[in-house]
C-alpha positions in Angstrom: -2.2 -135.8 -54.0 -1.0 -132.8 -52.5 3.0 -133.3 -51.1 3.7 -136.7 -52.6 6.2 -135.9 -55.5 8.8 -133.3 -54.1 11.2 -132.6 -57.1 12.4 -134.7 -60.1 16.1 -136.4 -59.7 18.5 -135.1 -62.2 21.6 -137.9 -62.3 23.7 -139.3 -64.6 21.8 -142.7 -64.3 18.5 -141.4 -64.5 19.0 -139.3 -67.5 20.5 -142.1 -69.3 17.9 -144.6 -68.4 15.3 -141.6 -69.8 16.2 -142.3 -73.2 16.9 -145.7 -73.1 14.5 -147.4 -71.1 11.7 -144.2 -70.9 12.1 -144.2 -66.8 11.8 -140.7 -64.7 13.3 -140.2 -61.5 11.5 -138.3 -58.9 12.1 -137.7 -54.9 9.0 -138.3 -53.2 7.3 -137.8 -49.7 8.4 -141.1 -47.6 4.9 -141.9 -46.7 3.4 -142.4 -50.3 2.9 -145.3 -51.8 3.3 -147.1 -55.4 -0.1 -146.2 -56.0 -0.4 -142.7 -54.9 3.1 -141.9 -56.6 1.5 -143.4 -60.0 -1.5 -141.4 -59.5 0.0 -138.4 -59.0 2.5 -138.8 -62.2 -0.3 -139.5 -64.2 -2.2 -136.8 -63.2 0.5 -133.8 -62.7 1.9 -134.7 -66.5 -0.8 -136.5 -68.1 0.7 -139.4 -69.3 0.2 -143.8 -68.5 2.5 -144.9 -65.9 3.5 -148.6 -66.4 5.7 -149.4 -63.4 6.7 -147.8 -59.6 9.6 -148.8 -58.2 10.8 -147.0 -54.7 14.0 -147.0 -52.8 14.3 -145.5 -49.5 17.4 -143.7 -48.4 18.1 -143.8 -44.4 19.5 -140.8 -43.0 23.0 -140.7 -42.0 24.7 -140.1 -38.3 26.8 -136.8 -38.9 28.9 -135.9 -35.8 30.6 -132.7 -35.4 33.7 -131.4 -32.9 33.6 -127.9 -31.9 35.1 -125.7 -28.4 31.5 -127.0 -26.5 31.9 -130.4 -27.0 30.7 -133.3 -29.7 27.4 -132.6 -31.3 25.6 -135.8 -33.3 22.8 -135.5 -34.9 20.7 -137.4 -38.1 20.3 -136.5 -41.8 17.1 -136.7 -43.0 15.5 -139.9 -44.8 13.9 -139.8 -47.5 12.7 -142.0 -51.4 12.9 -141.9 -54.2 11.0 -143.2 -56.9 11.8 -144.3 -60.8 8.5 -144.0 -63.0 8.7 -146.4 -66.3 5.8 -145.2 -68.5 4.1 -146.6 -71.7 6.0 -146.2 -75.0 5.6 -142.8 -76.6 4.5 -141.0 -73.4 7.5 -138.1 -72.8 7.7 -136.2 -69.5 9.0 -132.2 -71.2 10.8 -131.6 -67.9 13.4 -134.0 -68.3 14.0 -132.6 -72.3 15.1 -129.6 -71.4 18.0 -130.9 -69.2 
C-alpha cells in the first residue's frame, strides 16, 4: 500500500468531473494496478470506490544544445488514475480547492 498513490491531480477537467460525475484524479506509482489503486483510495480516505480507470503517460525525448555538444535525454513516465466512487462518498481534499 505504501508508494502507490503519489499526489492528487488538480486540472480543470478533473475538478469539473468532481462535481458532476463524483470522479478524483490521482497520479499513481506506474507499477500499481486497478486493484491496488482501489484499495489504497478506500483505505487512505475511507470511502467505496466504484470504478479505476488508468492512463499511462510516456516520457518525452527532450534534447538540448549547449558549447559541449547535443545532450538528449528522457522525461519521466508516469499514470494517472480517475477514481469514480459511490454516490454520497466526498474525498475533503478536493473541497478545499
Amino acid at each position: 500500500m505504501q508508494g502507490i498513490l503519489i499526489k492528487p491531480l488538480f486540472t480543470e477537467k478533473v475538478t469539473k468531473s468532481n462535481t458532476d460525475q463524483n470522479k478524483y484524479g490521482f497520479v499513481v506509482s506506474v507499477k500499481a494496478n486497478k486493484i491496488e489503486i482501489s484499495r489504497a483510495i478506500a483505505k487512505k480516505f475511507n470511502v467505496t470506490v466504484t470504478a479505476v480507470n488508468t492512463v499511462v503517460n510516456k516520457g518525452k525525448v527532450k534534447t538540448q544544445l549547449s558549447k559541449g555538444g547535443r545532450f538528449t535525454g528522457n522525461t519521466a513516465k508516469y499514470k494517472k488514475a480517475f477514481v469514480s466512487l459511490k454516490s454520497g462518498d466526498k474525498i475533503d481534499l478536493f473541497e478545499q480547492v
